[in-house]
BALUMKOL-421802 format. One record per residue: residue number from 0; x, y negated, z of N, C-alpha, C in turn; residue in one letter. Coordinates in steps of 0.001 Angstrom, whole numbers, plus 500000, padded with zeros to 6 digits. Each point is the difference from the previous one (the first is absolute). Example, Ala and Ser with C-alpha at 12.3 -4.5 7.8 and 13.67 -1.06 7.14 Angstrom:
// residues 2
- zase	n_c1	n_c2	n_c3	ca_c1	ca_c2	ca_c3	c_c1	c_c2	c_c3	fivo
- 0	513190	505690	507800	499110	498810	500000	500900	498800	500000	A
- 1	499650	498950	499280	500820	498810	500060	499230	498910	500730	S
END
This chain:
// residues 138
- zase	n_c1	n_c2	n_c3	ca_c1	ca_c2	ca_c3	c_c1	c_c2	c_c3	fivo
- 0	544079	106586	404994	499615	498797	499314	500895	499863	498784	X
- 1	499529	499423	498900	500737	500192	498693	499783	498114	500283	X
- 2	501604	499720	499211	499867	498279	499728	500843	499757	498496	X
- 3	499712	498831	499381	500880	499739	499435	501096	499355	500039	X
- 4	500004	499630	501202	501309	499378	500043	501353	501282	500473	X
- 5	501555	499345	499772	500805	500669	500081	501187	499889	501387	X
- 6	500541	500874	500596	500455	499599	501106	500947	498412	500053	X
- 7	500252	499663	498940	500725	498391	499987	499484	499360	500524	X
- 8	498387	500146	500251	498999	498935	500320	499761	500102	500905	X
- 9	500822	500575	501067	499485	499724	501711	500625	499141	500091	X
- 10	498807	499257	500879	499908	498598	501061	500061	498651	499076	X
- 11	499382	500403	498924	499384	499162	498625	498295	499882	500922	X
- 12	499750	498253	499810	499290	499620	500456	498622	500827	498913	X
- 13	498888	500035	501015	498667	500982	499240	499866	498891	498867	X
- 14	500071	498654	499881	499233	498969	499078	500704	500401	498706	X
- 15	501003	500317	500142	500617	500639	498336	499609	501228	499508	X
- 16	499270	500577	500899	499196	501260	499473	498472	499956	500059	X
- 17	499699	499135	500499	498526	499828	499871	499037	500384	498301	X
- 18	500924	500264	499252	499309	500587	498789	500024	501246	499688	X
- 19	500951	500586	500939	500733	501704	500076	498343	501065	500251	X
- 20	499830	500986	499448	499141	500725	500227	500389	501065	500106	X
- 21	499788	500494	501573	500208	501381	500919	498739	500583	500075	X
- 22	500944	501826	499942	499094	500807	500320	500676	500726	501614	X
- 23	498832	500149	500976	499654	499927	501214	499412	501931	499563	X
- 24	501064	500926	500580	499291	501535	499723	500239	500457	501899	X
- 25	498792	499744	500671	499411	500830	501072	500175	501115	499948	X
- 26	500593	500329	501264	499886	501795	500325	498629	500461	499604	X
- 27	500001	501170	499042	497843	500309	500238	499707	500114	501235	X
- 28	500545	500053	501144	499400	500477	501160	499312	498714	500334	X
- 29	500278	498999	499673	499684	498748	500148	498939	499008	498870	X
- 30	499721	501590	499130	499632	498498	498653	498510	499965	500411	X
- 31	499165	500749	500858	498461	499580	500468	500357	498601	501082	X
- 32	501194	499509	500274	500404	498739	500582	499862	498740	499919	X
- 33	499512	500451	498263	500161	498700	499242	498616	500004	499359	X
- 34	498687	500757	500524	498719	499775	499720	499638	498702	500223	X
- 35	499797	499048	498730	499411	498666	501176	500914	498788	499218	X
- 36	501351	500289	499951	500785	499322	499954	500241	498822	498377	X
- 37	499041	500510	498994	499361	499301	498764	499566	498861	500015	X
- 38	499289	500117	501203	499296	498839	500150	500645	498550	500876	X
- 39	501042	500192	499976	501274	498922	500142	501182	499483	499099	X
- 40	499664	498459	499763	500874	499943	498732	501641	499802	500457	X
- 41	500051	499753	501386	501730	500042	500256	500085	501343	501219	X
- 42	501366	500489	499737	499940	500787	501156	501611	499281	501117	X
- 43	500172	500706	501092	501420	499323	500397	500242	502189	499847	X
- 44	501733	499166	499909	500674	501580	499904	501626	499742	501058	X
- 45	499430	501281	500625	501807	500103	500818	500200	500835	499620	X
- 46	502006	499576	500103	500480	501558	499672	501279	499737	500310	X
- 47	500574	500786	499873	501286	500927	500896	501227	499260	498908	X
- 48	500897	498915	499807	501138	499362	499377	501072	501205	500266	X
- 49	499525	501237	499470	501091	501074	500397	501693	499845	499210	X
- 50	499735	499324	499660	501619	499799	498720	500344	498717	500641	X
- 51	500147	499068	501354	500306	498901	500116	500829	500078	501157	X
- 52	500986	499596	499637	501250	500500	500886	499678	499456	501363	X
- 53	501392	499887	501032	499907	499507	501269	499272	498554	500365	X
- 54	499699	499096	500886	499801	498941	500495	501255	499433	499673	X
- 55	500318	498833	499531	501182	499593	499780	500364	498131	500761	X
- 56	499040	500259	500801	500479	499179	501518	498627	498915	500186	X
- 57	499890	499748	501314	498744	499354	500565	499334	498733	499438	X
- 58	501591	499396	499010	499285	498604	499526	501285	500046	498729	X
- 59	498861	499951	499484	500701	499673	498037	499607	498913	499392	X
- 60	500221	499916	498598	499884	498820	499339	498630	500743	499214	X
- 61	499173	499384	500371	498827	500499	498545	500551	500070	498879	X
- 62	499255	500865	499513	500681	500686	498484	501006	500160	499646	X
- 63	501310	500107	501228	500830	500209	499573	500840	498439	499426	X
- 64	499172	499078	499834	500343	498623	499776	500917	499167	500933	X
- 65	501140	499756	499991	500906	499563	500906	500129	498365	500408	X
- 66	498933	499477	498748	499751	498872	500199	498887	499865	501046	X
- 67	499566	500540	500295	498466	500012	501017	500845	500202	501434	X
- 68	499721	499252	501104	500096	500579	501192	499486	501507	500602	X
- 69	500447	500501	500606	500296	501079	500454	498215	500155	501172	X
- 70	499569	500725	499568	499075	500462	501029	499766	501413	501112	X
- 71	498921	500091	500587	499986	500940	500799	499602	501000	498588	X
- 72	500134	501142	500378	499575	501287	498936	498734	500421	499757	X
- 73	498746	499654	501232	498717	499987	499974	499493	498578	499704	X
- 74	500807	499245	499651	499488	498634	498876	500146	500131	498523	X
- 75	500318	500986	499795	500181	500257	498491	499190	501752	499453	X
- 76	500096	499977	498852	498983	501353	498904	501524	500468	499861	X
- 77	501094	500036	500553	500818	500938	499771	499821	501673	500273	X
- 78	500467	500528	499328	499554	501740	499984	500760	500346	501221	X
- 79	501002	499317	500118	501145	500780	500904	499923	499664	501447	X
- 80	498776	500991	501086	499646	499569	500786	500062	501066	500865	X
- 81	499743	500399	501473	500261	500686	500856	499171	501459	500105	X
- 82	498892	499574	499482	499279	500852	498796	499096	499860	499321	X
- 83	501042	500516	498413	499400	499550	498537	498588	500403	499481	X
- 84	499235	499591	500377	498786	499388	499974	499678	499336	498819	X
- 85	499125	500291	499025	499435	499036	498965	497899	500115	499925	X
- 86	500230	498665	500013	498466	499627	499806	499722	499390	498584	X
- 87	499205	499871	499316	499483	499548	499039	498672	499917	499838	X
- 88	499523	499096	499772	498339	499824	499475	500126	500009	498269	X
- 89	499130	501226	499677	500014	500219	498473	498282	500173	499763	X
- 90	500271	499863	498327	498817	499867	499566	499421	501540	499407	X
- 91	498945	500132	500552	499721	501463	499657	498964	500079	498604	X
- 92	500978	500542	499302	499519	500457	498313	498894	501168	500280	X
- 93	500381	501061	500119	499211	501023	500001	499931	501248	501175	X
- 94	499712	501074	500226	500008	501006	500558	499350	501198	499614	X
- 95	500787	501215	499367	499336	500911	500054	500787	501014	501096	X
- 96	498602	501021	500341	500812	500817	501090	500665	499744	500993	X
- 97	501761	500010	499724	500903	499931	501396	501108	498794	499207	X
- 98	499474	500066	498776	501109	498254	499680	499430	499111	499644	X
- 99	500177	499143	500492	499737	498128	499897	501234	499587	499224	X
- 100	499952	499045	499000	499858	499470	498718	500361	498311	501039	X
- 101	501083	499446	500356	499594	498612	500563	501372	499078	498930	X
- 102	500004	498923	500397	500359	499016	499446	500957	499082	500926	X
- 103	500901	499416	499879	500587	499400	500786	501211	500224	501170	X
- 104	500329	501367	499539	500001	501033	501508	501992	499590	500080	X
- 105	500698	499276	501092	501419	500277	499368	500754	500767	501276	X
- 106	500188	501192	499294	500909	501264	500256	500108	500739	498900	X
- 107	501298	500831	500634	500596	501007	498973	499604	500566	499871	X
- 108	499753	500825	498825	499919	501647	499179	499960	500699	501337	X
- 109	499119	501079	500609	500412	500559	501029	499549	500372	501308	X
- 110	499715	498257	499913	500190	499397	502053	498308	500663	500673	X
- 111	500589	500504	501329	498424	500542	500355	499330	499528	500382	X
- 112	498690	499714	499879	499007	499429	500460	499842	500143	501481	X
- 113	499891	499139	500780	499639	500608	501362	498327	499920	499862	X
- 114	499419	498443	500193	498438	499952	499709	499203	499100	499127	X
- 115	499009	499923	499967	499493	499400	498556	498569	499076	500941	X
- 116	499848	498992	500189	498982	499303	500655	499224	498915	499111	X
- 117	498645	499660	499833	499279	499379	499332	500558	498729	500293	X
- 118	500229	498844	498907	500157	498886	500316	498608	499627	500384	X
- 119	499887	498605	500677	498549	499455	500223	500105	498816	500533	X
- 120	498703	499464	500167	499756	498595	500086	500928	499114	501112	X
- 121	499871	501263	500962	500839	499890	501376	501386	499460	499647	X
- 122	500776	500716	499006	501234	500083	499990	500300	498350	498970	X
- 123	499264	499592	499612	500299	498732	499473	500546	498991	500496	X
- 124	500899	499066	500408	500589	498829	501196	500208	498675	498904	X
- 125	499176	499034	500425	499838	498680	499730	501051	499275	500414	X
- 126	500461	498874	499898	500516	499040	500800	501352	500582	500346	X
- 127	500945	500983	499463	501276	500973	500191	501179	498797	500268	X
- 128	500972	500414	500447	501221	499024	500036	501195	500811	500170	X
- 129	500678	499647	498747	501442	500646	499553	501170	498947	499783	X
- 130	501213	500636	500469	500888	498912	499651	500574	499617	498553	X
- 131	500303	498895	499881	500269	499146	498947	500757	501421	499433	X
- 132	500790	500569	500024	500969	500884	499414	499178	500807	498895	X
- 133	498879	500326	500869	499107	501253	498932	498983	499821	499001	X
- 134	500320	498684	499846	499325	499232	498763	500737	499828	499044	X
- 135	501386	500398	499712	501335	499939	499339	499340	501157	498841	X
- 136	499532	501069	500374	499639	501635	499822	498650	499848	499634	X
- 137	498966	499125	499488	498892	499983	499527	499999	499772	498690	X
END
């Protein structure tokens, strides 16, 4: 996967890159994978936070913010997790062949794709509830 962003920018929330435009290059063994896949204007993307160091304990301060109370580690989009795991829902520009062209995507220069899944109607959630903290970050 090619990105523009630079390794400084791990565990930089996706909303500051939401204008970033990644290129997504598939093994060929895989690019008849992505027959189909045009006809979706968001895709979700995982991938492998291979440059993100250890877990750095069960309950932190979001963002690193010391003014925020301290939470559990699966209450927060911190990178630094038991395993580094990244999801993103991006907007898919184009596709030829075995690279997709998406939008929005935040990881490093690099990071491997594990899988690439159609966003859809399904995946939409109404009525969401987040704590006061993560409205600080909008």
């Amino acid at each position: 996967m090619q990105s523009n962003l630079g390794e400084n920018d791990i565990g930089l929330h996706s909303t500051k890159h939401a204008a970033k435009v990644s290129t997504l290059v598939i093994d060929n063994r895989f690019g008849s994978a992505l027959d189909g896949i045009k006809s979706y204007s968001h895709l979700i993307v995982i991938f492998h936070m291979h440059k993100v160091g250890r877990t750095k304990g069960l309950k932190i301060h979001p963002r690193g913010r010391k003014e925020i109370t301290k939470v559990g580690l699966f209450a927060t989009r911190s990178p630094y997790r038991p395993n580094p795991l990244g999801l993103t829902v991006v907007e898919l520009l184009e596709r030829h062949r075995n690279v997709v062209k998406v939008k929005g995507l935040d990881a490093v220069n690099g990071t491997p794709t594990l899988d690439i899944k159609p966003y859809t109607h399904a995946d939409v959630k109404r009525k969401i509830r987040t704590p006061k903290w993560t409205r600080l970050f909008e």
